[in-house]
PDB file with SEQRES, HELIX, SHEET and CRYST1 records, atoms N, CA, C and O in Angstrom:
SEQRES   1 A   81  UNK UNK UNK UNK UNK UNK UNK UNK UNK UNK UNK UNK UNK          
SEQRES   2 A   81  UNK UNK UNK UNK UNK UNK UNK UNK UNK UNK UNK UNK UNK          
SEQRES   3 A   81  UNK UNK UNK UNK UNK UNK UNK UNK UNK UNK UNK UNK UNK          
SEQRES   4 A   81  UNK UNK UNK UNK UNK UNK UNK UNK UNK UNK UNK UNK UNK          
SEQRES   5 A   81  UNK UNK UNK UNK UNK UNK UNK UNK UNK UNK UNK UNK UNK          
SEQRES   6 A   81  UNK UNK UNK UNK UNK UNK UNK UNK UNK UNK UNK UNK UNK          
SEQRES   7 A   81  UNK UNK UNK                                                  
HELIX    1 AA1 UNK A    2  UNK A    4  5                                   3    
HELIX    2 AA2 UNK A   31  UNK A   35  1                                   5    
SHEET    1 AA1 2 UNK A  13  UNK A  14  0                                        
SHEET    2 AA1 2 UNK A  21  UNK A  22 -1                                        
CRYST1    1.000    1.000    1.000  90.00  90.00  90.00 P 1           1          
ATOM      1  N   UNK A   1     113.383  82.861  88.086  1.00  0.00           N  
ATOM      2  CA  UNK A   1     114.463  83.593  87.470  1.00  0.00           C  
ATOM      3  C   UNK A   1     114.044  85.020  87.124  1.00  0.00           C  
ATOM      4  O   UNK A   1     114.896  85.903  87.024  1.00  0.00           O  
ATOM      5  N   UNK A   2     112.602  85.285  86.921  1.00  0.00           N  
ATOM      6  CA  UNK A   2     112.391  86.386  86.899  1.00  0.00           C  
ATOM      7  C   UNK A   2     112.626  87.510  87.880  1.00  0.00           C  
ATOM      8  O   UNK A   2     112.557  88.702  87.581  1.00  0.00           O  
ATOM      9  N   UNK A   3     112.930  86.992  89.172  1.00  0.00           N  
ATOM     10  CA  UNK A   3     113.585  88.116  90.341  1.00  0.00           C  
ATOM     11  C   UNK A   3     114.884  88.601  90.041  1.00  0.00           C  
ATOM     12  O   UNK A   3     115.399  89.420  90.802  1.00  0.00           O  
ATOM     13  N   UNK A   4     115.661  88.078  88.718  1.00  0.00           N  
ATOM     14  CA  UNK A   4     116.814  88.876  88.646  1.00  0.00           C  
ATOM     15  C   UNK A   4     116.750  90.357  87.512  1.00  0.00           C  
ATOM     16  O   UNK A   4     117.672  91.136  87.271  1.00  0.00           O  
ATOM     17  N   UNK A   5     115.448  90.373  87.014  1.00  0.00           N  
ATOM     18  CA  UNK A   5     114.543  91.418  86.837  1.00  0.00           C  
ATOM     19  C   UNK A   5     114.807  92.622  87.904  1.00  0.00           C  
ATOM     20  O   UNK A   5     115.001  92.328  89.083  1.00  0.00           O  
ATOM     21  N   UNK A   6     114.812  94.091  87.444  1.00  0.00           N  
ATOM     22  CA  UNK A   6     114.026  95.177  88.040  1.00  0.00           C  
ATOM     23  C   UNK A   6     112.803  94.867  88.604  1.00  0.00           C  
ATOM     24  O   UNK A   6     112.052  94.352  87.775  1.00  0.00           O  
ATOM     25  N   UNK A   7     112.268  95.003  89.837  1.00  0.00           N  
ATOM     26  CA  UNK A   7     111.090  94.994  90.497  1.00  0.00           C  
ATOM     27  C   UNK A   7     110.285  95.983  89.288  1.00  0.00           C  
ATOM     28  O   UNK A   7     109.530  95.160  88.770  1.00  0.00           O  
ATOM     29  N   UNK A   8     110.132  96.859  88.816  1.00  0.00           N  
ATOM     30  CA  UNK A   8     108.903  97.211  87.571  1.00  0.00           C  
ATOM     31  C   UNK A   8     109.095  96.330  86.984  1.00  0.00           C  
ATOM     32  O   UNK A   8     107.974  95.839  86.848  1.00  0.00           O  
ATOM     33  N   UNK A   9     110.104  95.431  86.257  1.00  0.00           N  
ATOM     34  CA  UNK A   9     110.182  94.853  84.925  1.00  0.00           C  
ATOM     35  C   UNK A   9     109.185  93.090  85.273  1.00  0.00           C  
ATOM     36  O   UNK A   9     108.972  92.327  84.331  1.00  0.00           O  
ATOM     37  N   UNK A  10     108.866  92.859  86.260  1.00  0.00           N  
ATOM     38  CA  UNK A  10     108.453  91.825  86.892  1.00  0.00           C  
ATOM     39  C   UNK A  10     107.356  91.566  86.756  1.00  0.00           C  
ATOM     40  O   UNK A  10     106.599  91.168  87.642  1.00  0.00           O  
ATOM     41  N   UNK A  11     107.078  91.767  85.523  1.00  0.00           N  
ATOM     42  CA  UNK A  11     105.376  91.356  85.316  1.00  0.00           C  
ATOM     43  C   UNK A  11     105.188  90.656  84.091  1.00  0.00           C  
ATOM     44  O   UNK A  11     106.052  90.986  83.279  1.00  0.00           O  
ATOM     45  N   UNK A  12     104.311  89.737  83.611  1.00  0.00           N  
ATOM     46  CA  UNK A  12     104.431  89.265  82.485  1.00  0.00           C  
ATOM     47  C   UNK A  12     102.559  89.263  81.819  1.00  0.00           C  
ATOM     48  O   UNK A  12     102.128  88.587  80.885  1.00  0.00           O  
ATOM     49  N   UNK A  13     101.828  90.202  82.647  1.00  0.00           N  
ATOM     50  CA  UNK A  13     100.534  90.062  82.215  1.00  0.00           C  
ATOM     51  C   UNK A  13      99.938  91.344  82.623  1.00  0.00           C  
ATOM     52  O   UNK A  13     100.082  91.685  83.797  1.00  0.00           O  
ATOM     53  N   UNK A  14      99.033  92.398  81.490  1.00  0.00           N  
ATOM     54  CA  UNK A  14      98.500  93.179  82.017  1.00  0.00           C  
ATOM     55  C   UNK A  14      97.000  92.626  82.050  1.00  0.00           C  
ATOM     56  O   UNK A  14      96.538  91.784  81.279  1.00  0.00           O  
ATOM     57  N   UNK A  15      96.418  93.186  82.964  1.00  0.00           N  
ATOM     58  CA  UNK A  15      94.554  93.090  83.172  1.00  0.00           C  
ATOM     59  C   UNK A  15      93.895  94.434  82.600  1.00  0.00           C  
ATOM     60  O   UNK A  15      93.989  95.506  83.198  1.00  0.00           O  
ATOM     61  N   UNK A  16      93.280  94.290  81.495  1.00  0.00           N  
ATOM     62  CA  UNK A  16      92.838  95.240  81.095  1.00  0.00           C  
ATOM     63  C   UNK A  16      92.110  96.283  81.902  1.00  0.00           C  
ATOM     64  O   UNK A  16      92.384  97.475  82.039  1.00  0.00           O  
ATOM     65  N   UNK A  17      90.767  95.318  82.590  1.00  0.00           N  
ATOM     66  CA  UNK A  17      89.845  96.079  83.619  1.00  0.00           C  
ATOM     67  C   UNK A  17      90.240  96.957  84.473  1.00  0.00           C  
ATOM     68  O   UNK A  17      89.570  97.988  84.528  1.00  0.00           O  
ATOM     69  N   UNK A  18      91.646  96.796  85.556  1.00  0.00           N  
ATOM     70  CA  UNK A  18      92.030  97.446  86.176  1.00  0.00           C  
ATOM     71  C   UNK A  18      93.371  97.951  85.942  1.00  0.00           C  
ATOM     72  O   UNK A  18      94.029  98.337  86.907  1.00  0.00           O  
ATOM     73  N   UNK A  19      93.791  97.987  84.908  1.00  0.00           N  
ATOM     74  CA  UNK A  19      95.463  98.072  84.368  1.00  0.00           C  
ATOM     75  C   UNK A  19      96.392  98.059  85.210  1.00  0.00           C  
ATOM     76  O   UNK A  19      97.184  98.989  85.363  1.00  0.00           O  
ATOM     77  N   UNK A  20      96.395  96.673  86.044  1.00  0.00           N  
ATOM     78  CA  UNK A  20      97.146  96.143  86.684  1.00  0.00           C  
ATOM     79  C   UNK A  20      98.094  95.362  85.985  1.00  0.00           C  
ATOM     80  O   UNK A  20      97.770  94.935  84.877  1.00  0.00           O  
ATOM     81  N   UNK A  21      99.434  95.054  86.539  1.00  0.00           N  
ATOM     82  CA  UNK A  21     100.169  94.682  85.795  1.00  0.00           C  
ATOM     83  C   UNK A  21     100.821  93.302  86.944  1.00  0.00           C  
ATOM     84  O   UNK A  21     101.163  93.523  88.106  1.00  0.00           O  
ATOM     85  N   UNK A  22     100.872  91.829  86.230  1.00  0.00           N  
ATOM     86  CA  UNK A  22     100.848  90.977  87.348  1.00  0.00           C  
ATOM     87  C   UNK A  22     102.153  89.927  86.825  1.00  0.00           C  
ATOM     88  O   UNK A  22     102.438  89.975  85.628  1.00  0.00           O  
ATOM     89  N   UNK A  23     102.931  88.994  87.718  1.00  0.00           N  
ATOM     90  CA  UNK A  23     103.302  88.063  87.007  1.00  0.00           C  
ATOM     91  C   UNK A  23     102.312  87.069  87.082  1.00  0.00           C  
ATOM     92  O   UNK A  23     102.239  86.665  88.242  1.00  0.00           O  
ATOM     93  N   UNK A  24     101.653  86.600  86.458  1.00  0.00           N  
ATOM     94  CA  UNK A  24     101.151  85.050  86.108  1.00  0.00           C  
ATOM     95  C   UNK A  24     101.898  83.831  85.686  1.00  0.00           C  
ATOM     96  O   UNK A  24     101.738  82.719  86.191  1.00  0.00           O  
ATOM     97  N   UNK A  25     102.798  84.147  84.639  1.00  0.00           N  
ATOM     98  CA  UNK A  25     103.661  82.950  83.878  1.00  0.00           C  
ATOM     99  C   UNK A  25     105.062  82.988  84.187  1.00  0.00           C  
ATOM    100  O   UNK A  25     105.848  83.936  84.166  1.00  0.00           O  
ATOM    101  N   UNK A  26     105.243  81.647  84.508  1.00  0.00           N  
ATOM    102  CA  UNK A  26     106.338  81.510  85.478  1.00  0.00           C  
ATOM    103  C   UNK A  26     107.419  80.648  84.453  1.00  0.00           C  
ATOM    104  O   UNK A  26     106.919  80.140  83.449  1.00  0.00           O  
ATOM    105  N   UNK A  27     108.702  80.500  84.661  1.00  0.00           N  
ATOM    106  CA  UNK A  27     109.643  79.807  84.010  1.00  0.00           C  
ATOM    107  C   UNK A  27     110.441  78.907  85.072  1.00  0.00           C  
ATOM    108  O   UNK A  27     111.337  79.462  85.708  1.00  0.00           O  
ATOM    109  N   UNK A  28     110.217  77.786  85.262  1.00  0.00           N  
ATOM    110  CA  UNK A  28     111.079  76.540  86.108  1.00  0.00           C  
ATOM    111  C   UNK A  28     112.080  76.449  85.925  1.00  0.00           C  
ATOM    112  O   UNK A  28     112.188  76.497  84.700  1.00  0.00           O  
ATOM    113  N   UNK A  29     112.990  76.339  86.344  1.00  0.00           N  
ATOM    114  CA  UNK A  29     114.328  76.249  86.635  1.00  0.00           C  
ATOM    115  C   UNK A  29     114.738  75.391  87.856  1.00  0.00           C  
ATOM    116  O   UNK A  29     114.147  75.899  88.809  1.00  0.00           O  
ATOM    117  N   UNK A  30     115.172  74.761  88.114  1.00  0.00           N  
ATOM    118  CA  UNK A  30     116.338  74.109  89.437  1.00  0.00           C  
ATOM    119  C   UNK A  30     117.109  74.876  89.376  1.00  0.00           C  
ATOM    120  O   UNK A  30     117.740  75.563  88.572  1.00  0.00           O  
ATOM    121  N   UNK A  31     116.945  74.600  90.763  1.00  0.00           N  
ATOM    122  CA  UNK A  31     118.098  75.255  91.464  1.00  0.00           C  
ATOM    123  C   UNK A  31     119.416  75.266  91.097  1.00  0.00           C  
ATOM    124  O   UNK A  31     120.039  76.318  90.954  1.00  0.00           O  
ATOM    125  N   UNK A  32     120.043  73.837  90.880  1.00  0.00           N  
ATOM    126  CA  UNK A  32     121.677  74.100  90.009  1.00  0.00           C  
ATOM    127  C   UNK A  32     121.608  74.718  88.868  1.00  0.00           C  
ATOM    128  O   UNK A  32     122.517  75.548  88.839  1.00  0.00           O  
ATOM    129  N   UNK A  33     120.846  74.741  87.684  1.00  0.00           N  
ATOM    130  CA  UNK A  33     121.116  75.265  86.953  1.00  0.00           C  
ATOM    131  C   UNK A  33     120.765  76.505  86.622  1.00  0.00           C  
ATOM    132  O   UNK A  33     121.054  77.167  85.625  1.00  0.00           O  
ATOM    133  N   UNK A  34     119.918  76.832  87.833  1.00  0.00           N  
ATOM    134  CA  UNK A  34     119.567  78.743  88.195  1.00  0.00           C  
ATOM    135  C   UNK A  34     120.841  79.396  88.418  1.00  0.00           C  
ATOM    136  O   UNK A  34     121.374  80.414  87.977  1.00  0.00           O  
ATOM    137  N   UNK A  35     121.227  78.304  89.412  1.00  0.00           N  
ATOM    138  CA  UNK A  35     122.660  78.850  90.142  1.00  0.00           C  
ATOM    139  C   UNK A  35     123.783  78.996  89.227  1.00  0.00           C  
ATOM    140  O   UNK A  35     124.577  79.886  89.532  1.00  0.00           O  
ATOM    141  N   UNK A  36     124.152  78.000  87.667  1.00  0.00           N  
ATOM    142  CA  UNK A  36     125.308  77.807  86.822  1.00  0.00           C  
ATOM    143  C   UNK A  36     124.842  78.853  85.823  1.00  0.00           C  
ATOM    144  O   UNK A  36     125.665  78.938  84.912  1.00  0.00           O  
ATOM    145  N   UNK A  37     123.620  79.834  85.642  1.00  0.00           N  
ATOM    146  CA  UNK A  37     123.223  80.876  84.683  1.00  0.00           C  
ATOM    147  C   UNK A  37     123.349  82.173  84.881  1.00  0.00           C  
ATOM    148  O   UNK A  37     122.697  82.596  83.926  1.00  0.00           O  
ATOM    149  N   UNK A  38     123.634  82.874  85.308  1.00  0.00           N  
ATOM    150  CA  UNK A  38     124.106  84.115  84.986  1.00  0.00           C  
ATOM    151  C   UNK A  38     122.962  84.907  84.100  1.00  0.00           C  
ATOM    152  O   UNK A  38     122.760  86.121  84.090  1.00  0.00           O  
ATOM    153  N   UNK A  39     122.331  83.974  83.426  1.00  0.00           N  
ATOM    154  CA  UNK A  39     121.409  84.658  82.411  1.00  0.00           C  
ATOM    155  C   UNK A  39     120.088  85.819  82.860  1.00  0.00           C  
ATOM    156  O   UNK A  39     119.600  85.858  83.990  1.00  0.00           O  
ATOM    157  N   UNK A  40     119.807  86.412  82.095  1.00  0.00           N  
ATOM    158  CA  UNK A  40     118.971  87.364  82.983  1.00  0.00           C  
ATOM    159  C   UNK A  40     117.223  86.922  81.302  1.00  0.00           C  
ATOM    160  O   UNK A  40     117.274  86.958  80.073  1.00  0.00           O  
ATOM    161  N   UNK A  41     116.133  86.609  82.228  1.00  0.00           N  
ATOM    162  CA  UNK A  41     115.050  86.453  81.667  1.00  0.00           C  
ATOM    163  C   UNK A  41     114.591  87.342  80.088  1.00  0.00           C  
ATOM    164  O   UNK A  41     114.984  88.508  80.038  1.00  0.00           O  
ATOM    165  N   UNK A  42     114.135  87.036  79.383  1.00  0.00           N  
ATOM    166  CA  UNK A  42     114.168  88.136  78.057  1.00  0.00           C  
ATOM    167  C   UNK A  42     112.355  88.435  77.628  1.00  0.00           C  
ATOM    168  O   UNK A  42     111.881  87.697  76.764  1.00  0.00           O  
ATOM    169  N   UNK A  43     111.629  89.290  78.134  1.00  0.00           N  
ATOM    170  CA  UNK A  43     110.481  89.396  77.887  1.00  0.00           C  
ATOM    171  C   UNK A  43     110.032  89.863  76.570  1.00  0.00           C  
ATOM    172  O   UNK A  43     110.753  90.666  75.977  1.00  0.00           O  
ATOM    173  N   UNK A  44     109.238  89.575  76.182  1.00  0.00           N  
ATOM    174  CA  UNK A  44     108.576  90.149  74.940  1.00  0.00           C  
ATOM    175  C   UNK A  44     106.966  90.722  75.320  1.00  0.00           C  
ATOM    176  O   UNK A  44     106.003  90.005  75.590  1.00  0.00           O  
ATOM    177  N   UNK A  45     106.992  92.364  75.249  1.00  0.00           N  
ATOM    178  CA  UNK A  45     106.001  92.684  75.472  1.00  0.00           C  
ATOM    179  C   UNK A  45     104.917  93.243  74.466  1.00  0.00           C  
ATOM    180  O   UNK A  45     103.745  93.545  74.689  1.00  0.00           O  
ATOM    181  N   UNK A  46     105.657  93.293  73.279  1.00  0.00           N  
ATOM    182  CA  UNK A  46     105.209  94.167  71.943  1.00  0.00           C  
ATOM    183  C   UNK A  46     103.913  93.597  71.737  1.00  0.00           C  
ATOM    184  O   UNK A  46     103.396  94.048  70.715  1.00  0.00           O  
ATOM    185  N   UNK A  47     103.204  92.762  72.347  1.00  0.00           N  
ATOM    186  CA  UNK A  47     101.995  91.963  72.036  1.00  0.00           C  
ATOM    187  C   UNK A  47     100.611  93.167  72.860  1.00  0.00           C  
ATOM    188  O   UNK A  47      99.461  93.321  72.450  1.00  0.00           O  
ATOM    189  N   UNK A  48     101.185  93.753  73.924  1.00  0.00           N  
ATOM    190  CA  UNK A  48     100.371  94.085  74.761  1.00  0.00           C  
ATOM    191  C   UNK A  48      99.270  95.367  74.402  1.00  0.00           C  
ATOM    192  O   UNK A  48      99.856  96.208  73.721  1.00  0.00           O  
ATOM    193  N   UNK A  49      97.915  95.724  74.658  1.00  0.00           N  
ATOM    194  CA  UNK A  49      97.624  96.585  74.222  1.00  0.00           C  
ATOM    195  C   UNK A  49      98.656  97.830  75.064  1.00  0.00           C  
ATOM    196  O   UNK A  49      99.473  97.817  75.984  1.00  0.00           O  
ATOM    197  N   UNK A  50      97.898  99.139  73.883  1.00  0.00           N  
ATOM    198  CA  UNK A  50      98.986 100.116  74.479  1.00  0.00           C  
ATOM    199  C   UNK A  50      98.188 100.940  75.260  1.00  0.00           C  
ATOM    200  O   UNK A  50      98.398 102.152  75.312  1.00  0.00           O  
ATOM    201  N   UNK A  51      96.613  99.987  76.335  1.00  0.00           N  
ATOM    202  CA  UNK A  51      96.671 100.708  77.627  1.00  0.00           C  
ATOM    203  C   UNK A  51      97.840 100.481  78.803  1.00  0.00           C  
ATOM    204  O   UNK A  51      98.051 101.086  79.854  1.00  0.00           O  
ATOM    205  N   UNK A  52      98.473  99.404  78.198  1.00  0.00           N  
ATOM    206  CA  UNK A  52      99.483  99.421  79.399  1.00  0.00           C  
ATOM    207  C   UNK A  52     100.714 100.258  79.633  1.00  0.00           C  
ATOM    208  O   UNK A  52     101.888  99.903  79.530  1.00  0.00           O  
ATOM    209  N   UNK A  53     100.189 101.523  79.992  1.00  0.00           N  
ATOM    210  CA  UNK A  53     101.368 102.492  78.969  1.00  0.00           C  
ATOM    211  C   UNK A  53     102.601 102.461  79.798  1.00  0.00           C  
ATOM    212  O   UNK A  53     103.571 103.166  79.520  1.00  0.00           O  
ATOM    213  N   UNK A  54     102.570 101.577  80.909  1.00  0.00           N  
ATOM    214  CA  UNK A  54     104.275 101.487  81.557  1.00  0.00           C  
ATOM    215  C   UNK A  54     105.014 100.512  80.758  1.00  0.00           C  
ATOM    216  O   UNK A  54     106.127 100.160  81.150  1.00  0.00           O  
ATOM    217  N   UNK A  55     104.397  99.921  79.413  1.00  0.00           N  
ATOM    218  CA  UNK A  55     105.472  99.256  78.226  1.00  0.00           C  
ATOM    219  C   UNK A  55     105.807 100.705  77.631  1.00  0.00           C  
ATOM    220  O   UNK A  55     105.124 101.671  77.294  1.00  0.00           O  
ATOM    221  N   UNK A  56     107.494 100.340  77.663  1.00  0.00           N  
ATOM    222  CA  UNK A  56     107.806 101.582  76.542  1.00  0.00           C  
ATOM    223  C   UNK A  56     108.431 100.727  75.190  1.00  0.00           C  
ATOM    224  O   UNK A  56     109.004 101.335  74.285  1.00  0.00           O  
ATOM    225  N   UNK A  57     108.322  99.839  75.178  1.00  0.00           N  
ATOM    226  CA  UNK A  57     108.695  99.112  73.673  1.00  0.00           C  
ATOM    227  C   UNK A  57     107.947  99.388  72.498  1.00  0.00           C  
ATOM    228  O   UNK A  57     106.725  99.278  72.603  1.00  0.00           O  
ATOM    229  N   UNK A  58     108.357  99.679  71.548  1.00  0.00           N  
ATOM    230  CA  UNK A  58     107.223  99.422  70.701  1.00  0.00           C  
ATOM    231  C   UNK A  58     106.455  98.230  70.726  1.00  0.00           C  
ATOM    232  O   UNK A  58     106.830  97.178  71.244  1.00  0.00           O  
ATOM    233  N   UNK A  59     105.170  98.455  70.048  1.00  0.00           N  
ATOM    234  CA  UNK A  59     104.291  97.172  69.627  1.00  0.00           C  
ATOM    235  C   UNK A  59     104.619  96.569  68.393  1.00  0.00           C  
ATOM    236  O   UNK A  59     105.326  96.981  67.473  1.00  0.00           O  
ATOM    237  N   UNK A  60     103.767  95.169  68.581  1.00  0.00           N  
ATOM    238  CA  UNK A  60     103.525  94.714  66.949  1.00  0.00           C  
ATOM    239  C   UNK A  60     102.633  95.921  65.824  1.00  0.00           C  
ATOM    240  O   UNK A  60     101.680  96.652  66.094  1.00  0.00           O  
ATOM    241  N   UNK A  61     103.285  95.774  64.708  1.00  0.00           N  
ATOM    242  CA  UNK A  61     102.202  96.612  63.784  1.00  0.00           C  
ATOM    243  C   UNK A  61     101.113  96.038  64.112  1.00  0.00           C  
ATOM    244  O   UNK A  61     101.134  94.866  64.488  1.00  0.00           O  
ATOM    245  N   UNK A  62      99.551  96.999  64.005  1.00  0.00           N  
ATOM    246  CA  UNK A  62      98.432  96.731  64.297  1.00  0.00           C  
ATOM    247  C   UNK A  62      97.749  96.638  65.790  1.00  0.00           C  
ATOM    248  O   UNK A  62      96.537  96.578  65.995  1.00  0.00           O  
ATOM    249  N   UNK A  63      98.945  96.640  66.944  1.00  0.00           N  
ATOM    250  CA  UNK A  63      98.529  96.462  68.247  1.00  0.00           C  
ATOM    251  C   UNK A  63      98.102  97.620  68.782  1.00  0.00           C  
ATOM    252  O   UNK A  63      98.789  98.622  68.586  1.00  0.00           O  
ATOM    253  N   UNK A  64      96.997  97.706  69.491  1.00  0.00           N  
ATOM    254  CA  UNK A  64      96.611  98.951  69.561  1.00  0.00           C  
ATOM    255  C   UNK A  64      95.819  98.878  71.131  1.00  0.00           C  
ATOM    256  O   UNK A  64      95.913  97.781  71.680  1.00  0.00           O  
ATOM    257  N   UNK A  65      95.086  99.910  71.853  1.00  0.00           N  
ATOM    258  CA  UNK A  65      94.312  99.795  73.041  1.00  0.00           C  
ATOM    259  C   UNK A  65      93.020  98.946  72.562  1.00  0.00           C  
ATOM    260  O   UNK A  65      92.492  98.430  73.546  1.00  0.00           O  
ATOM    261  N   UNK A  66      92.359  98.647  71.377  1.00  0.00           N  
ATOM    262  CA  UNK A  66      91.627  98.125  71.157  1.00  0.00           C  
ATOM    263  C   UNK A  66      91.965  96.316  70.733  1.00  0.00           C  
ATOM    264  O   UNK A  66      91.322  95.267  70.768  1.00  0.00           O  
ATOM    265  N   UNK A  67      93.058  96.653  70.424  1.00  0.00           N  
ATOM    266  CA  UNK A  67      93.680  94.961  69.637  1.00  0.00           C  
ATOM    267  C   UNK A  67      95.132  94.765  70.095  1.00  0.00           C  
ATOM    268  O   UNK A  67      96.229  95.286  69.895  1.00  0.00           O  
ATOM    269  N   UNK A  68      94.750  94.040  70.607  1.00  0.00           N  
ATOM    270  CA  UNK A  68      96.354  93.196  71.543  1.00  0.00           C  
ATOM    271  C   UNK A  68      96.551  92.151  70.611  1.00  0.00           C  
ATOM    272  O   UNK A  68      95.756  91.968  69.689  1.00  0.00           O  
ATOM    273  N   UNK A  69      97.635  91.397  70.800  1.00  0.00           N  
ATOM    274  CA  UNK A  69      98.181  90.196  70.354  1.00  0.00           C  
ATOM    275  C   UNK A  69      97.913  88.925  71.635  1.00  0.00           C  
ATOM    276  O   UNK A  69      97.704  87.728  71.438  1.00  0.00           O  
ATOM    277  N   UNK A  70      98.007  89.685  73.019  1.00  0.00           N  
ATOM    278  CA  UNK A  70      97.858  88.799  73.848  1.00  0.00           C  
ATOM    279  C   UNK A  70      97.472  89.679  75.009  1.00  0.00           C  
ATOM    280  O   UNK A  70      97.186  90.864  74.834  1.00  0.00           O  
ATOM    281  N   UNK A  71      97.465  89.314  75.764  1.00  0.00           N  
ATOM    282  CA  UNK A  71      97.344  90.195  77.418  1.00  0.00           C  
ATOM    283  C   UNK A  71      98.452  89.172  78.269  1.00  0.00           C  
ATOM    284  O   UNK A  71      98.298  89.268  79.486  1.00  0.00           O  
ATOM    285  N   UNK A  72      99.455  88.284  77.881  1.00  0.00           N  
ATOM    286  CA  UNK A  72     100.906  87.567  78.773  1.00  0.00           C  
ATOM    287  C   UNK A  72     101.699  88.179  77.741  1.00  0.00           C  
ATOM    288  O   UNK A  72     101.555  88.454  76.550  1.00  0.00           O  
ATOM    289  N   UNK A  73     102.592  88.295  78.629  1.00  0.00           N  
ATOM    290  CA  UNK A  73     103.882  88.607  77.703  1.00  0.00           C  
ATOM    291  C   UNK A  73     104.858  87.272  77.843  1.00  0.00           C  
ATOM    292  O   UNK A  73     105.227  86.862  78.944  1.00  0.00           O  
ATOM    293  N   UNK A  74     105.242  86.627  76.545  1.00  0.00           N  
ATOM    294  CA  UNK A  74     106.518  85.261  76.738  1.00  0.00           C  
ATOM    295  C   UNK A  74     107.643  85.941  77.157  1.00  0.00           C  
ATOM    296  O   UNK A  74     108.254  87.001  77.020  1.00  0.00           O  
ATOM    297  N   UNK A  75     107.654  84.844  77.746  1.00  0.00           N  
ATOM    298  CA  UNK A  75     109.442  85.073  78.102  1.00  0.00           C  
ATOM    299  C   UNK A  75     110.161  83.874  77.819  1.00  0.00           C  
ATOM    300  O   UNK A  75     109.640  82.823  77.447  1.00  0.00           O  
ATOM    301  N   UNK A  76     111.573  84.102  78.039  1.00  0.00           N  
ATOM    302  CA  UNK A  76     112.295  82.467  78.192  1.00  0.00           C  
ATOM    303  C   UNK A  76     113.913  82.965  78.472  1.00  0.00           C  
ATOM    304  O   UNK A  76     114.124  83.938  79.196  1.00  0.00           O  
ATOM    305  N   UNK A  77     114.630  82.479  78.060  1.00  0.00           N  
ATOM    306  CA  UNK A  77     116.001  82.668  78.894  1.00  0.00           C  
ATOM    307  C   UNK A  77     117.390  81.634  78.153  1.00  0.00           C  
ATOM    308  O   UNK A  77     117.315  80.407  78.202  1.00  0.00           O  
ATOM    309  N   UNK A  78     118.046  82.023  77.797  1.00  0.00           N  
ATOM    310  CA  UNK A  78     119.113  81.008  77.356  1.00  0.00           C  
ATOM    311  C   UNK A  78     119.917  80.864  78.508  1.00  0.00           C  
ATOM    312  O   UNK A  78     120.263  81.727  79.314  1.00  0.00           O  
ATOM    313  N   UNK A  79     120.209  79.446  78.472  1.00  0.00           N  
ATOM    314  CA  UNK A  79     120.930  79.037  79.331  1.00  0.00           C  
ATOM    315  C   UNK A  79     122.074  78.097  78.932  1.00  0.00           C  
ATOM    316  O   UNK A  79     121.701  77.668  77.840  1.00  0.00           O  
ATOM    317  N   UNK A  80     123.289  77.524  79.217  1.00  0.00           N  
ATOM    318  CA  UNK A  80     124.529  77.009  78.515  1.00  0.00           C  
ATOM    319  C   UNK A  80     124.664  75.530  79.686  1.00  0.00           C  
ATOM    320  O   UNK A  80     125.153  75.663  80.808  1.00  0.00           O  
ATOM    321  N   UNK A  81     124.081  74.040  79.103  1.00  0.00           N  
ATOM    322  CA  UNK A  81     124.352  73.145  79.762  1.00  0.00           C  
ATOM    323  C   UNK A  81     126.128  72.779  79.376  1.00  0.00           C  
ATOM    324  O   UNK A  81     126.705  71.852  79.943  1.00  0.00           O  
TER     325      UNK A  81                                                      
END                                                                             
């Protein structure tokens, strides 16, 4: 579900070493109920250090190039059974 994303917005993990930016974490879905959602994926990146400077969100207070919250960013998605 993350391909209904912007191709930049399609990443959910930066690598510090090379400040690459990757998807790793994936969200399952079937197919029917990919197909009955409309919904578009909701990332949370405010965790990330701020070498990843293609986040333009703010951070958590305290997140910094030295102190991340994480290096994945969650995601998840509402969906209406």
């Amino acid at each position: 579900m993350i391909d209904r994303l912007p191709v930049a917005e399609r990443f959910t993990h930066f690598f510090d070493k090379t400040g690459e930016l990757r998807q790793l974490d994936y969200l399952l879905v079937s197919t029917s109920l990919a197909a009955q959602s409309g919904a578009t994926p909701i990332l949370i990146r405010k965790g990330l250090s701020t070498k990843a400077t293609q986040v333009t969100e703010p951070r958590f207070p305290g997140v910094t190039a030295k102190n991340e919250a994480s290096d994945h960013c969650p995601f998840g998605i509402d969906v209406t059974l």
